[in-house]
KOLLODO-468146 format. One record per residue (C-alpha): residue number from 1; residue in three letters; y, x, z. Coordinates in pm, whole numbers. Example, Ala and Ser with C-alpha at 12.3 -4.5 7.8 and 13.67 -1.06 7.14 Angstrom:
BEGIN
    nr   rest       yy       xx       zz
     1    ala     -450     1230      780
     2    ser     -106     1367      714
//
This chain:
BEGIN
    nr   rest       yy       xx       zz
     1    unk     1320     1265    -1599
     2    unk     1166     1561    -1393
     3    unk     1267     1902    -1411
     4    unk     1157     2231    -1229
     5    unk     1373     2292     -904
     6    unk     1566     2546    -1075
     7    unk     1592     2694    -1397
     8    unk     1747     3022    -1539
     9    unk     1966     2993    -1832
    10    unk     2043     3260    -2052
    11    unk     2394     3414    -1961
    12    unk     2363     3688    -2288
    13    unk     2722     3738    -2337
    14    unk     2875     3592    -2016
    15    unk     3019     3848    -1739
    16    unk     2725     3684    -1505
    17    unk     2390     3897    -1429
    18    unk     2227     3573    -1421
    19    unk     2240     3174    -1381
    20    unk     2016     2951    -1214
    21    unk     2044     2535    -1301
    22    unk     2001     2339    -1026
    23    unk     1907     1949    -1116
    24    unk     1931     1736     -804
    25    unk     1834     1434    -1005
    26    unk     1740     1067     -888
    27    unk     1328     1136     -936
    28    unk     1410     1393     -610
    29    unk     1709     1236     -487
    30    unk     1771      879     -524
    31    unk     2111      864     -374
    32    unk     2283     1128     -599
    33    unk     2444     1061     -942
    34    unk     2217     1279    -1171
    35    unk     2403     1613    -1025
    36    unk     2368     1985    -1136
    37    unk     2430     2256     -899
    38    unk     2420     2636    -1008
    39    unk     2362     2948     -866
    40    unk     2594     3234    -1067
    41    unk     2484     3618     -982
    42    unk     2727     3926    -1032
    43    unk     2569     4235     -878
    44    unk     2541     4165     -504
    45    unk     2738     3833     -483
    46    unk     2567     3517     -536
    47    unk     2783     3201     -609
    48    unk     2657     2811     -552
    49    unk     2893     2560     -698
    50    unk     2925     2265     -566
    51    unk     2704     2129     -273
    52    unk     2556     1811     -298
    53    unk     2243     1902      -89
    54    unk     2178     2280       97
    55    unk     1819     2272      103
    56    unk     1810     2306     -343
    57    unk     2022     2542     -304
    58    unk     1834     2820      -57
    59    unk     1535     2720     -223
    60    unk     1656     2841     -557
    61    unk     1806     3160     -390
    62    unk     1500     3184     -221
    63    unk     1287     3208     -533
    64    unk     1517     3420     -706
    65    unk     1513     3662     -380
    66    unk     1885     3622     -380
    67    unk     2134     3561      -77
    68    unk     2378     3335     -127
    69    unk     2738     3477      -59
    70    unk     2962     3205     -196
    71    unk     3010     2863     -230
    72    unk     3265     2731     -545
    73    unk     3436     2422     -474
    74    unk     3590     2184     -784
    75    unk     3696     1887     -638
    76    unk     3599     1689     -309
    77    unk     3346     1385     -410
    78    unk     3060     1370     -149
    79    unk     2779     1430     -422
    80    unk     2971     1748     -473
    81    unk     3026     1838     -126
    82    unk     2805     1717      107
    83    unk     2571     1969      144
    84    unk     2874     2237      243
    85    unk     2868     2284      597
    86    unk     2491     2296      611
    87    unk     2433     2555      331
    88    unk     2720     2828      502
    89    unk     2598     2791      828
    90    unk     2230     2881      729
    91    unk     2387     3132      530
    92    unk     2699     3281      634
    93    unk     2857     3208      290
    94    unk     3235     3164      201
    95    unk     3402     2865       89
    96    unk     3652     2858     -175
    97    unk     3831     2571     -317
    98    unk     4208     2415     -452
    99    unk     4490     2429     -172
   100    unk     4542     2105     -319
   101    unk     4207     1941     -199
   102    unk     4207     2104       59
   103    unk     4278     1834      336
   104    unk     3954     1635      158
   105    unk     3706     1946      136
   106    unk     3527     2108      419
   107    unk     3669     2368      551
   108    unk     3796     2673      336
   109    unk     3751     3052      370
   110    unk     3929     3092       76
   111    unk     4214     2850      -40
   112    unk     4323     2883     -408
   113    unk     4604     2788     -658
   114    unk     4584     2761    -1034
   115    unk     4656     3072    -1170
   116    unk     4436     3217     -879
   117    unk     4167     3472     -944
   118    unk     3770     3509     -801
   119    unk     3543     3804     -811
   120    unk     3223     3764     -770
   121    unk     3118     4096     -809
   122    unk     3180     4226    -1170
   123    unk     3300     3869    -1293
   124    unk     3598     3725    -1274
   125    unk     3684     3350    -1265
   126    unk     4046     3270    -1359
   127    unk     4110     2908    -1126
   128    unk     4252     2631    -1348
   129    unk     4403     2278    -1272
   130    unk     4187     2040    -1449
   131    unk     4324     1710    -1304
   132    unk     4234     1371    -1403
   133    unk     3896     1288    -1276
   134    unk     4039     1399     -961
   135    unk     4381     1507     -830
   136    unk     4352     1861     -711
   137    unk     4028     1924     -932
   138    unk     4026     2290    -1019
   139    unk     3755     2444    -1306
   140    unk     3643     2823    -1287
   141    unk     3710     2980    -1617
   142    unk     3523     3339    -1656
   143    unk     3380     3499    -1961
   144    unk     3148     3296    -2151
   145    unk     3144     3052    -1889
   146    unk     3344     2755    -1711
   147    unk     3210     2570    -1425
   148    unk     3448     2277    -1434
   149    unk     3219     2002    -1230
   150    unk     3354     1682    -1393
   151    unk     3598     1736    -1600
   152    unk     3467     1849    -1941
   153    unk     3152     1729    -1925
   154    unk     2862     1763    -2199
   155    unk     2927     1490    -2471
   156    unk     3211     1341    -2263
   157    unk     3472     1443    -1923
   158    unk     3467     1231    -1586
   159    unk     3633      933    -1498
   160    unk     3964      896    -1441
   161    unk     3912      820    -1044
   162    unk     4297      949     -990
   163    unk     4463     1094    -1233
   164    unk     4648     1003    -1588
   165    unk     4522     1003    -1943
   166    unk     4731     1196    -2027
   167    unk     4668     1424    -1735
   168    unk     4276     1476    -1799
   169    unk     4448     1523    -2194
   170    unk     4641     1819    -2108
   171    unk     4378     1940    -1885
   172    unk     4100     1934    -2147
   173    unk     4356     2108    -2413
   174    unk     4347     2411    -2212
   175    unk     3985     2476    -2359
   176    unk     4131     2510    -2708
   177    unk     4180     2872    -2644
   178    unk     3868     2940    -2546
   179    unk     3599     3155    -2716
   180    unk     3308     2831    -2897
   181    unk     2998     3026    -2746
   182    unk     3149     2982    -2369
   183    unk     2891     2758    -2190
   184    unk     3030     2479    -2010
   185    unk     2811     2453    -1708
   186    unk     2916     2091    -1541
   187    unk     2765     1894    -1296
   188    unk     2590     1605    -1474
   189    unk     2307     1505    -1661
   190    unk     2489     1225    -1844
   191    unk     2464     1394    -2171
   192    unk     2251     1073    -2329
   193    unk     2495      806    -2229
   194    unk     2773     1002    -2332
   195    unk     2684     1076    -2664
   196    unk     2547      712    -2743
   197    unk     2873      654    -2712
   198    unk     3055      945    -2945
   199    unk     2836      768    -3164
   200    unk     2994      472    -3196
   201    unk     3328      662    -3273
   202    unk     3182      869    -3564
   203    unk     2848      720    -3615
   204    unk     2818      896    -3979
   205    unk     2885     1206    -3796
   206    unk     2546     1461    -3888
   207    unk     2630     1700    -3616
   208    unk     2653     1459    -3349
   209    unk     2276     1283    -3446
   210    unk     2136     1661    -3494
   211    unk     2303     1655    -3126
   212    unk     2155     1354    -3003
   213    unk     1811     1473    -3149
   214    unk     1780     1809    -3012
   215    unk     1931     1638    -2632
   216    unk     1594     1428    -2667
   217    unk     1430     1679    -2714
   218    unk     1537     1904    -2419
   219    unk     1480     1631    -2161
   220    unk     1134     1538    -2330
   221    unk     1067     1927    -2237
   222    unk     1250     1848    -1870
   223    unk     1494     2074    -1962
   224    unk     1842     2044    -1850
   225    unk     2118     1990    -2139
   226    unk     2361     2144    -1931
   227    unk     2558     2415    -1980
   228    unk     2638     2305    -2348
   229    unk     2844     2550    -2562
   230    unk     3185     2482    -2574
   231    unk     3181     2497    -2983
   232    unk     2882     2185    -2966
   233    unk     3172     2004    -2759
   234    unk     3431     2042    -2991
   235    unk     3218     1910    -3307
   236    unk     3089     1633    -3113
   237    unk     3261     1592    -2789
   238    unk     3531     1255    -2884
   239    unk     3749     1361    -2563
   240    unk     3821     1663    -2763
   241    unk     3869     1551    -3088
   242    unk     4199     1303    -3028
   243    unk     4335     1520    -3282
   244    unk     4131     1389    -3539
   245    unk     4224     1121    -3825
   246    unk     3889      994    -3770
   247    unk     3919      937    -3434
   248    unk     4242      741    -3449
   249    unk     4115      553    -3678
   250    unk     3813      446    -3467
   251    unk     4033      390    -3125
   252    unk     4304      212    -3347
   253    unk     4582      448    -3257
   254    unk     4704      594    -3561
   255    unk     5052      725    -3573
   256    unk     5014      744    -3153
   257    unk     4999     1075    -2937
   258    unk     4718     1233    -2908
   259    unk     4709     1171    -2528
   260    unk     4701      824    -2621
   261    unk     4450      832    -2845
   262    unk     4275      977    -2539
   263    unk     4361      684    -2359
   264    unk     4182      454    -2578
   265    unk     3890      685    -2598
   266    unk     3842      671    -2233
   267    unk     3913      318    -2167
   268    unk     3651      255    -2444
   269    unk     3356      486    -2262
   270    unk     3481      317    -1902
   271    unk     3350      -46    -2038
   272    unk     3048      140    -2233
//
């Protein structure tokens, strides 16, 4: 698929001033995963998060006549971090990332719990653990927005790399409290893979093939489908619907814990 080099997204509602994509996909660069990066603006501060590559990043900033004063860390994987160390010393901007990654990011300016707070100029990002595909993985929760790299991801969440089931479980039920219009900007364009296979957990289900047909759509246009909203996720997302009869019933785990209902949903989309 080709996309532009960057791509605002509407942020209507959102504390942001404004939100660049960023795809860094294989047409451009053949040795990353199909990543995302983003640029976030609040009044003077610009964020990038995650680093894969610097150069996509200035460029973008560049275009948008933008300085980049931040850089947002979620969890340590190279195509997430690579690009750190070149992108703050061309521009002078501050890292931030978990205290408990720490030891496998580059170095931090800023080093941050969960329960930790960011301001990035009139926004606010409350720092949350989001374990699983990672140990140590943190998200970025501010209004109308989450950046939470791989752990809810459009249509699905990451791997399980490190942590639990029922670890990446209790880290994705934190987004039941969220507002449904917060966009969940993440850091992949696996949005077609992952939703082949929701369908074959509800493959009746008319919101996930309206789903399906407006993703084709988007990427026929080479538009990004990331951020998503997080109320598409929870009508069509199957990582968030272990709550579900019909879920169970497809994973074969009635009567079991949600978390292990989970379980089987994941172990299902690993040998997908």
């Amino acid at each position: 698929m080709t996309m532009p080099p960057q791509i605002e997204f509407d942020v209507t509602g959102t504390a942001l001033d404004a939100l660049v994509v960023i795809p860094m996909l294989k047409d451009r660069f053949p040795d990353l995963l199909d990543n995302y990066g983003f640029l976030a603006r609040s009044g003077d501060r610009v964020a990038a998060i995650d680093c894969a590559r610097d150069a996509p990043y200035r460029e973008a900033a560049e275009a948008m006549g933008w300085t980049i004063t931040d850089i947002l860390l979620t969890h340590h994987h190279p195509d997430h971090v690579d690009g750190v160390d070149a992108l703050r010393a061309a521009t002078g901007a501050k890292a931030w990332g978990a205290r408990a990654d720490a030891h496998r990011l580059p170095a931090l300016d800023h080093v941050l719990d969960p329960g930790d707070e960011v301001a990035l100029g009139g926004a606010r990002f409350a720092v949350w653990d989001v374990s699983g595909h990672t140990n140590g993985h943190i998200a970025y929760i501010g209004k109308g927005v989450a950046f939470t790299g791989d752990s809810l991801m459009a249509g699905g969440c990451g791997r399980l790399f490190e942590g639990t089931p029922e670890q990446m479980h209790a880290s994705l039920s934190q987004f039941a409290d969220l507002p449904g219009e917060t966009l969940i900007a993440s850091g992949h364009e696996y949005t077609r893979s992952n939703l082949a296979f929701a369908r074959t957990l509800e493959p009746d289900s008319a919101e996930l093939i309206s789903r399906q047909e407006a993703m084709e759509a988007l990427l026929a246009a080479g538009q990004p489908t990331v951020p998503s909203r997080l109320d598409l996720e929870r009508n069509t997302n199957p990582f968030l619907r272990c709550h579900l009869p019909d879920l169970k019933s497809a994973t074969g785990t009635e009567g079991q814990s949600d978390s292990e209902t989970f379980a089987a949903i994941r172990a299902a989309k690993d040998a997908f």
